[in-house]
C-alpha beads as a LAMMPS data file, in Angstrom:
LAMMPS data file: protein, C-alpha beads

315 atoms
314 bonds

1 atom types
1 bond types

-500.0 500.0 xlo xhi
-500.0 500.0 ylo yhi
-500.0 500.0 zlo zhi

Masses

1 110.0

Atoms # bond

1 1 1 79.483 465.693 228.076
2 1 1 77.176 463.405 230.057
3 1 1 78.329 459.581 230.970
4 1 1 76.808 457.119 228.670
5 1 1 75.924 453.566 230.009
6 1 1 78.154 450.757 227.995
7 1 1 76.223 448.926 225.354
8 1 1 75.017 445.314 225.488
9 1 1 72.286 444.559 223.198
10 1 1 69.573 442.099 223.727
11 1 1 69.008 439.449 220.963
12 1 1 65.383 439.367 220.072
13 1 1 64.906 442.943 220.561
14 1 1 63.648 445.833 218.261
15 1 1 66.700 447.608 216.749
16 1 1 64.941 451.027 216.331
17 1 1 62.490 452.480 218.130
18 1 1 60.275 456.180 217.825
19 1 1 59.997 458.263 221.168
20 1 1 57.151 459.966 221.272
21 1 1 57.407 462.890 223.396
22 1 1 54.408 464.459 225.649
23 1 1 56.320 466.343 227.931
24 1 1 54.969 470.015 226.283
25 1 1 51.042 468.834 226.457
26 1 1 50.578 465.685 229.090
27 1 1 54.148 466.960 231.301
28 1 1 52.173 470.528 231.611
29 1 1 48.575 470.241 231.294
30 1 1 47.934 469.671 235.261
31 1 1 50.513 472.671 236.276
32 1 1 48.944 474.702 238.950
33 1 1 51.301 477.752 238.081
34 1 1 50.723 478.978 234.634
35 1 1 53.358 478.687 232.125
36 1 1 54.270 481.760 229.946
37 1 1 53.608 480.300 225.941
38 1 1 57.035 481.890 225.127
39 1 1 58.481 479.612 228.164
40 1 1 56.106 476.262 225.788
41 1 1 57.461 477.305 222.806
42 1 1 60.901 477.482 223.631
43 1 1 60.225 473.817 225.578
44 1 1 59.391 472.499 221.856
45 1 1 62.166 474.224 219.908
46 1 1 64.423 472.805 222.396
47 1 1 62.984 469.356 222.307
48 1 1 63.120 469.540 218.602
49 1 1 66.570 470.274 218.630
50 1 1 67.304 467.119 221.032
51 1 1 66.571 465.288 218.394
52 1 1 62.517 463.474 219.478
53 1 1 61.152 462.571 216.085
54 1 1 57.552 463.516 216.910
55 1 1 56.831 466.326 219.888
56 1 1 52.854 466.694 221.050
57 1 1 52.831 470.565 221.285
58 1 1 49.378 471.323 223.447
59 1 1 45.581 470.309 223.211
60 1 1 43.033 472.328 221.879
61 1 1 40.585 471.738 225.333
62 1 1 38.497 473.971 226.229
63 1 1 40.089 476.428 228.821
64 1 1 37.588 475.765 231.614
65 1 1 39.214 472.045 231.933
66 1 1 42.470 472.614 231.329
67 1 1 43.633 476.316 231.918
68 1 1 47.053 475.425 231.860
69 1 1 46.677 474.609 227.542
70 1 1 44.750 477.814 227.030
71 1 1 46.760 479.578 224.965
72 1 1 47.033 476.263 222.355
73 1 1 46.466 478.454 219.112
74 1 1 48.788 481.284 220.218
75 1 1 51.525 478.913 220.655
76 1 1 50.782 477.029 217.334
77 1 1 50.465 480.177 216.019
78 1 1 54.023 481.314 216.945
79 1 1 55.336 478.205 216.260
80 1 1 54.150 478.195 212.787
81 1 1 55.431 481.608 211.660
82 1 1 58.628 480.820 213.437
83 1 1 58.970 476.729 212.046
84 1 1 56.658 476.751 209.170
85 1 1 55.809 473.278 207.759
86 1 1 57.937 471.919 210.665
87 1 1 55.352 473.182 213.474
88 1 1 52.147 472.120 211.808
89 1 1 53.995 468.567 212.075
90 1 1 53.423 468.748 215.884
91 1 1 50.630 466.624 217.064
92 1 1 48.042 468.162 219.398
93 1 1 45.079 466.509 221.226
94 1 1 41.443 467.438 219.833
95 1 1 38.886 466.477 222.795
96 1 1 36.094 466.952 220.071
97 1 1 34.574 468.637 216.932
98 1 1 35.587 472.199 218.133
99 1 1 39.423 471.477 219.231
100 1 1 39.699 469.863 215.563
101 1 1 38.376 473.050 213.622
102 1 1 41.168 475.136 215.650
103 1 1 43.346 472.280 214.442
104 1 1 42.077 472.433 210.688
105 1 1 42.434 476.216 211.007
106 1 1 46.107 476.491 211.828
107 1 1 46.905 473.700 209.078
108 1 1 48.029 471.439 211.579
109 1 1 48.349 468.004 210.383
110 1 1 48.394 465.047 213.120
111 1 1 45.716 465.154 216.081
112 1 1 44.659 462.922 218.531
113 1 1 42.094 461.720 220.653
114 1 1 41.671 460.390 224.490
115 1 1 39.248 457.787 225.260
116 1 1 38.829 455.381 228.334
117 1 1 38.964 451.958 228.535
118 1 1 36.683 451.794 231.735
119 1 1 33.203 453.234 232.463
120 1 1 33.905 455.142 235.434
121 1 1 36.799 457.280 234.260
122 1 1 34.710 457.713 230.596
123 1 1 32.167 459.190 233.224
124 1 1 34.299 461.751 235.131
125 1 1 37.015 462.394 232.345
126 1 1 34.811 462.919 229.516
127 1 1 30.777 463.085 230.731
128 1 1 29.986 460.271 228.472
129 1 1 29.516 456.119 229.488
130 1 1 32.148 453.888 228.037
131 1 1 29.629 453.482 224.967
132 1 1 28.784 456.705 223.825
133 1 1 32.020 458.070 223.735
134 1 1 32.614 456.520 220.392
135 1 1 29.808 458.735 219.448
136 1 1 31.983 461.909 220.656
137 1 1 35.106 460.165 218.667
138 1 1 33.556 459.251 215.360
139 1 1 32.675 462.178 213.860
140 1 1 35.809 464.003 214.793
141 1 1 37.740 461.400 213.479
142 1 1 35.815 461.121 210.194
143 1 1 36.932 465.268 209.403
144 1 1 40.145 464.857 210.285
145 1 1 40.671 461.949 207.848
146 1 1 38.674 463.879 205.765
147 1 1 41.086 467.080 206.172
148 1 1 44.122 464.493 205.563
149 1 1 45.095 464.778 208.552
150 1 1 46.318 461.359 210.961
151 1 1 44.510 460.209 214.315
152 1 1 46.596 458.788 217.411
153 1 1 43.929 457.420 220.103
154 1 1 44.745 457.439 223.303
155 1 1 43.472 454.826 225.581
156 1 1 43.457 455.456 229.312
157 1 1 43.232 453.021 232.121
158 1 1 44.702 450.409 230.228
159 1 1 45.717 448.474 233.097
160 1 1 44.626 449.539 236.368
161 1 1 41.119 452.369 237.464
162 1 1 41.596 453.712 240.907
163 1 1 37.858 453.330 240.957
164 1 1 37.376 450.034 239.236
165 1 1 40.552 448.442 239.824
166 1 1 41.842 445.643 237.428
167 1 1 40.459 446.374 234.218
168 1 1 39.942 442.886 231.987
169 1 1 42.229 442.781 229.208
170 1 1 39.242 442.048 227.006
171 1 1 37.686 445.359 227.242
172 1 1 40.831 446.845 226.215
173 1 1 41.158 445.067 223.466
174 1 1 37.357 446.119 222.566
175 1 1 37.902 449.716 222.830
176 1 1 41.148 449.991 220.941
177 1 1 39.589 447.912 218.268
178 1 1 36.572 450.681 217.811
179 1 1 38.775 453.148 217.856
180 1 1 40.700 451.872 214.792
181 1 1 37.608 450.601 213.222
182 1 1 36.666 454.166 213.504
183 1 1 39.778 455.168 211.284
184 1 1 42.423 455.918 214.684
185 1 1 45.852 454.776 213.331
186 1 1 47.731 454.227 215.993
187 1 1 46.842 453.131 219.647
188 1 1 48.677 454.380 222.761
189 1 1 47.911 452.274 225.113
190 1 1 48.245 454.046 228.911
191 1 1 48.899 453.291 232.209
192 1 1 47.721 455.907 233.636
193 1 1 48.019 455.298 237.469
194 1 1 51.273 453.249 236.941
195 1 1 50.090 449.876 238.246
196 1 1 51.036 447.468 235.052
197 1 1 53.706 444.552 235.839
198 1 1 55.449 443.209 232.597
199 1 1 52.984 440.436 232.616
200 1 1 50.229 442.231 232.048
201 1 1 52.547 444.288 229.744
202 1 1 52.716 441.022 227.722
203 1 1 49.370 439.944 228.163
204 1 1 47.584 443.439 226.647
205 1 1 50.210 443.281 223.456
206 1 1 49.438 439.412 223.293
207 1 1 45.716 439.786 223.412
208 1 1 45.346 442.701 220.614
209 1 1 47.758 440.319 218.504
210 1 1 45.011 437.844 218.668
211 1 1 42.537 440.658 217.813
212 1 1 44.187 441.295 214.506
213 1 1 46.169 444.321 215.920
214 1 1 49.787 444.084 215.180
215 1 1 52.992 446.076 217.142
216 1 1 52.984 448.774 214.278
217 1 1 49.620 449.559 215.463
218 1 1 50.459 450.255 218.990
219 1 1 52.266 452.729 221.235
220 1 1 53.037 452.322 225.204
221 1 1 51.944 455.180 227.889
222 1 1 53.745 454.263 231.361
223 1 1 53.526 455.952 234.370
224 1 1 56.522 455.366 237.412
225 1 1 54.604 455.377 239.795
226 1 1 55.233 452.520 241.227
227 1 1 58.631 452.429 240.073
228 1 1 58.085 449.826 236.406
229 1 1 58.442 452.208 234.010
230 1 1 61.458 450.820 232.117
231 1 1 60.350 447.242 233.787
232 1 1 57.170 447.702 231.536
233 1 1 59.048 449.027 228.252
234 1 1 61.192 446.139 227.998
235 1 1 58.457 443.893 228.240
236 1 1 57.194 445.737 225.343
237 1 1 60.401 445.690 223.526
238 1 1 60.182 442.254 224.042
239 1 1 56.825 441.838 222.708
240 1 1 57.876 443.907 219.538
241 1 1 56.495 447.194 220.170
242 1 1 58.765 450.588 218.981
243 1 1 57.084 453.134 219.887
244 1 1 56.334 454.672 223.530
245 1 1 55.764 457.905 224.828
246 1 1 58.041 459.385 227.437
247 1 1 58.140 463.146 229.076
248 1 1 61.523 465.187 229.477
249 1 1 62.160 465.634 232.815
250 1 1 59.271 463.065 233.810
251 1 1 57.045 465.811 233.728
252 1 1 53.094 465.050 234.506
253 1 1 51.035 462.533 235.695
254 1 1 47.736 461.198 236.514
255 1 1 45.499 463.723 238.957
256 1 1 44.135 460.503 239.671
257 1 1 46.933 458.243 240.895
258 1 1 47.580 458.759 244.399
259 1 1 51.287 459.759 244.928
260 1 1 51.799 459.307 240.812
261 1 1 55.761 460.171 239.831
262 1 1 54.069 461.410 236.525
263 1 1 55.234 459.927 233.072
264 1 1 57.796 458.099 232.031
265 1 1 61.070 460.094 231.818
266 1 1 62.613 460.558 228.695
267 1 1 66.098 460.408 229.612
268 1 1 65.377 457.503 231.460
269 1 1 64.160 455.893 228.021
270 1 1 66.891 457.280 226.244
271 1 1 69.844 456.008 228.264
272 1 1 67.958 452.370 229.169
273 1 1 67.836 452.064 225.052
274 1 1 71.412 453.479 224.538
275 1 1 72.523 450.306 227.060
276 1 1 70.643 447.793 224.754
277 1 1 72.108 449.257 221.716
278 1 1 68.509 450.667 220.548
279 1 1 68.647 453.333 218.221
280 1 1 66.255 456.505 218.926
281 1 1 67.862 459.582 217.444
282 1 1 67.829 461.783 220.919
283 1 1 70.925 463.180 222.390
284 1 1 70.976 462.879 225.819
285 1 1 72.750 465.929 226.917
286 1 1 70.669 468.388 224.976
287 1 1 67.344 466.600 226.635
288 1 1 68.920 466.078 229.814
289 1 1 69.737 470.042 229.298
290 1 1 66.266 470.987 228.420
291 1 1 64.634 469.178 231.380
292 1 1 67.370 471.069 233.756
293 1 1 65.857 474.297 231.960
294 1 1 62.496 473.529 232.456
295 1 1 63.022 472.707 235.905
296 1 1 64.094 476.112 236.797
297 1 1 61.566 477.358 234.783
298 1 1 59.005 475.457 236.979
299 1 1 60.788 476.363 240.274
300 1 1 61.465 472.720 241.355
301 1 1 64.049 469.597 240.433
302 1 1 62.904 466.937 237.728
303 1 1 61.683 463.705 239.051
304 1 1 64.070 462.118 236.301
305 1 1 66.378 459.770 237.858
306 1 1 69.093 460.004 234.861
307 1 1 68.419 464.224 235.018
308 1 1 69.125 464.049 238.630
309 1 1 72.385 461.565 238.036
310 1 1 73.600 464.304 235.118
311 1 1 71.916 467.335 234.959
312 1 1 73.875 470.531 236.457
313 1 1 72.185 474.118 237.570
314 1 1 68.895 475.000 235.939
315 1 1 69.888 477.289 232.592

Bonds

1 1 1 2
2 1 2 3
3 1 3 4
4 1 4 5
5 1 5 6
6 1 6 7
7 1 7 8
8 1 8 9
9 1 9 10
10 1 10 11
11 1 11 12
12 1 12 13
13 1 13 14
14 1 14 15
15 1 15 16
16 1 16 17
17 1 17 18
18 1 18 19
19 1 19 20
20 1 20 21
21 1 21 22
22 1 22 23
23 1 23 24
24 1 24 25
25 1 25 26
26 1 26 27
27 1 27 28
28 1 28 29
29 1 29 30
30 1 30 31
31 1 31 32
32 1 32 33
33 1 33 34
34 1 34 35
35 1 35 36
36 1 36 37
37 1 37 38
38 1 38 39
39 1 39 40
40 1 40 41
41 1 41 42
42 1 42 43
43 1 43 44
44 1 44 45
45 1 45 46
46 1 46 47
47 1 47 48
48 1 48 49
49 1 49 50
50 1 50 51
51 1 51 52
52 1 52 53
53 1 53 54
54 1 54 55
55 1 55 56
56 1 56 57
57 1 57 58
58 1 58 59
59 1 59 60
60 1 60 61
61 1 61 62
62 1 62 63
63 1 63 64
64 1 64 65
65 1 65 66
66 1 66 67
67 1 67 68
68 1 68 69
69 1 69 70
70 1 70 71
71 1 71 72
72 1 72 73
73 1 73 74
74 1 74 75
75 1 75 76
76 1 76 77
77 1 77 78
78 1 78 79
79 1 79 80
80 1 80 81
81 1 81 82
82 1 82 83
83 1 83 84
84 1 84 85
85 1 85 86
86 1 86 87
87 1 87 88
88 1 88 89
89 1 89 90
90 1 90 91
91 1 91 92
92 1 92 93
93 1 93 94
94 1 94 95
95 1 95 96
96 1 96 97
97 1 97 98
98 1 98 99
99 1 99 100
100 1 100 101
101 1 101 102
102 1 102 103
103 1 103 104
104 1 104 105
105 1 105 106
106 1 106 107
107 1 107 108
108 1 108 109
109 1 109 110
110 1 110 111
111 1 111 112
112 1 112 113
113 1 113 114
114 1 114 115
115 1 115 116
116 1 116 117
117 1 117 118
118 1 118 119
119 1 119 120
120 1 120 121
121 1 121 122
122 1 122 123
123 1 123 124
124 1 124 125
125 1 125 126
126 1 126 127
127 1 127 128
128 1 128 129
129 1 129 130
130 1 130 131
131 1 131 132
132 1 132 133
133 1 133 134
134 1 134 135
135 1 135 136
136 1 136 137
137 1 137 138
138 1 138 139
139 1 139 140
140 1 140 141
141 1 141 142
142 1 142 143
143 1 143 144
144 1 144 145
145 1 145 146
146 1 146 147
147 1 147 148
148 1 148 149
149 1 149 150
150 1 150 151
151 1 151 152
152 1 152 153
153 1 153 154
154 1 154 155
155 1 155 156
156 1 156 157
157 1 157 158
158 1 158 159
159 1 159 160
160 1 160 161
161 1 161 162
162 1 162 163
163 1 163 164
164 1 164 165
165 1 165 166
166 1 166 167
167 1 167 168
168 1 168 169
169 1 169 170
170 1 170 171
171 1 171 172
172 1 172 173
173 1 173 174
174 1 174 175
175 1 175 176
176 1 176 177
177 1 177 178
178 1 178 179
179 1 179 180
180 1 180 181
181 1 181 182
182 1 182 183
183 1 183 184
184 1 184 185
185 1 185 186
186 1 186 187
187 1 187 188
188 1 188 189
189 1 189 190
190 1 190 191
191 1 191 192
192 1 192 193
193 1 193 194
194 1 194 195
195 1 195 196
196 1 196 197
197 1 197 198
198 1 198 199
199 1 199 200
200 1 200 201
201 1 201 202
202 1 202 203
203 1 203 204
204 1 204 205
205 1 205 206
206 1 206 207
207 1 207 208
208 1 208 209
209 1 209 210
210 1 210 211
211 1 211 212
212 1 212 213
213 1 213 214
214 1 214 215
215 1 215 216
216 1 216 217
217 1 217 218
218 1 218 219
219 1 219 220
220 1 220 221
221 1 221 222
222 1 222 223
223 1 223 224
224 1 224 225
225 1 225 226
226 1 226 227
227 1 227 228
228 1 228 229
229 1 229 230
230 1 230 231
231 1 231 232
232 1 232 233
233 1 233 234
234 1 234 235
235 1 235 236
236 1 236 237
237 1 237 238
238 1 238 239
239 1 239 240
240 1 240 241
241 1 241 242
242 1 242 243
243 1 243 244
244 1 244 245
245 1 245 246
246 1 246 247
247 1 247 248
248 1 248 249
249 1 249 250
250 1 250 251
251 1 251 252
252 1 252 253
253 1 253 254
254 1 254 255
255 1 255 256
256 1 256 257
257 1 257 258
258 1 258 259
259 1 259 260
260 1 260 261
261 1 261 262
262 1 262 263
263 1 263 264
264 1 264 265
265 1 265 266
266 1 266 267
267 1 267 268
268 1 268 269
269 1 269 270
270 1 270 271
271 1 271 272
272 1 272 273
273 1 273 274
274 1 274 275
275 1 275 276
276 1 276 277
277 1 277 278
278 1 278 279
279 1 279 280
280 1 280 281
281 1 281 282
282 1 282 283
283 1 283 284
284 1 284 285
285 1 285 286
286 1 286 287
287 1 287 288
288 1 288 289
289 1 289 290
290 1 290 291
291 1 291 292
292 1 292 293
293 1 293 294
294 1 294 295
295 1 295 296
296 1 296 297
297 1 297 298
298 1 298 299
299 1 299 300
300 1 300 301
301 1 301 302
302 1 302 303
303 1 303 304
304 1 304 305
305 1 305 306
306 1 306 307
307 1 307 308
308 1 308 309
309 1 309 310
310 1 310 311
311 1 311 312
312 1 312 313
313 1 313 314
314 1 314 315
């Protein structure tokens, strides 16, 4: 039985809030050392069974980009005859047109979509200029609604471009708002090198209020980097946002950020919102378990501070 911090809530603060969990497709995608699918579809079943309300299970990229997410219809394959209904619940990232018809295929039923918030990383992330992306996006988004299927767009760069630097709020705002004027239904908003303060935190939510984009709309994507992760979330908690995105094990990261920690840790997220009184639905020992697990499964410890404070052996 792991320690559990002692509770203290926070007046003014959400009293629920949604996890989403990227640890199986964002932790994984930039492995060097290829992961068995048996090895990703035990990671889900196990993060399942933790208790994260929504788990994004792979991306149907093509191979050549991301080798690592290759083998994204065998494991939604698997998981499928294994879960049923439950597995075509997963979300998985469609890049474009052809990801989405594997999608549609397998009967998944919730996809999303990565875009960039500044020109430069639109140019080396997805060979397009900060314009005609939404020409990539639109029609990929118009089948899936038209399947009945959801859209979550990603937005990367949100607060920092290691080429750019500061990006202006402003532009942010603009491409999250034609990606839901395009039909996207909920916004993650990412840091992707891990360079936003709780200002700006408070700033970006503020400034797509004023756009006409509530909290319900919007989802938080920190990186540690720099050490703000749970710095950042509370300012979001504070500005009324529920959902973020965390990794088990604080798998992943930015190949762009120099020296990136990777993504927020889950267990991190987990026990700072235990402390505040925040329910989330996640047991922390079977997470905390499952990122010890997948630790010796990748041959190294977990960045996690709370998996390195609890965790035991690898098993």
């Amino acid at each position: 039985m792991s320690a559990l911090p002692m509770v203290v809530p926070e007046p003014g603060l959400p009293t629920e809030v949604t996890i989403y969990e990227v640890g199986a497709r964002d932790g994984l995608q930039n492995e060097k050392t290829s992961v068995p699918t048996e090895v990703k579809a035990e990671f889900v079943r196990r993060l399942l069974g933790a208790g994260l309300p929504i788990v994004e299970a792979t991306s149907f990229v093509h191979p050549k980009w991301v080798p690592q997410l290759a083998d994204a219809a065998e494991l939604m394959t698997g998981l499928t005859a294994e879960l049923g209904d439950a597995a075509r619940q997963l979300p998985v990232l469609v890049p474009n047109q052809r990801g989405l018809d594997r999608a549609v295929e397998l009967g998944l039923r919730h996809v999303a979509v990565f875009a960039s918030a500044t020109e430069t990383f639109a140019s080396k992330n997805l060979n397009r200029t900060l314009e005609s992306q939404f020409e990539m996006f639109e029609p990929t988004i118009a089948a899936a609604l038209a399947a009945g299927m959801d859209v979550r767009g990603y937005v990367s760069m949100c607060f920092g471009d290691p080429w750019e630097g500061a990006v202006p709020v402003e532009q942010v705002v603009a491409v999250g708002k034609r990606l839901l004027d395009l039909g996207v239904g909920q916004l993650s908003l990412g840091d992707t090198i891990g360079v936003a303060t709780a200002g700006h935190v408070r700033s970006l939510v503020a400034a797509f209020a004023d756009a006409g984009v509530g909290c319900e709309r919007l989802a938080l994507h920190f990186h540690d980097t720099y050490g703000q992760a749970l710095t950042n979330v509370h300012a979001g908690l504070q500005a009324g946002i529920t959902t973020f995105d965390a990794s088990a094990g604080g798998l992943g990261g930015c190949p762009y950020a120099k020296s990136a920690t990777g993504n927020l840790a889950t267990e991190d997220l987990v026990w700072f919102l235990t402390g505040l009184g925040i329910e989330h639905g996640v047991d922390l020992d079977a997470v905390v378990g499952t990122s010890v697990w997948m630790a010796g499964q990748l041959g190294r410890p977990s960045p996690s501070a709370v998996v390195r404070a609890l965790g035991g052996t690898p098993g």
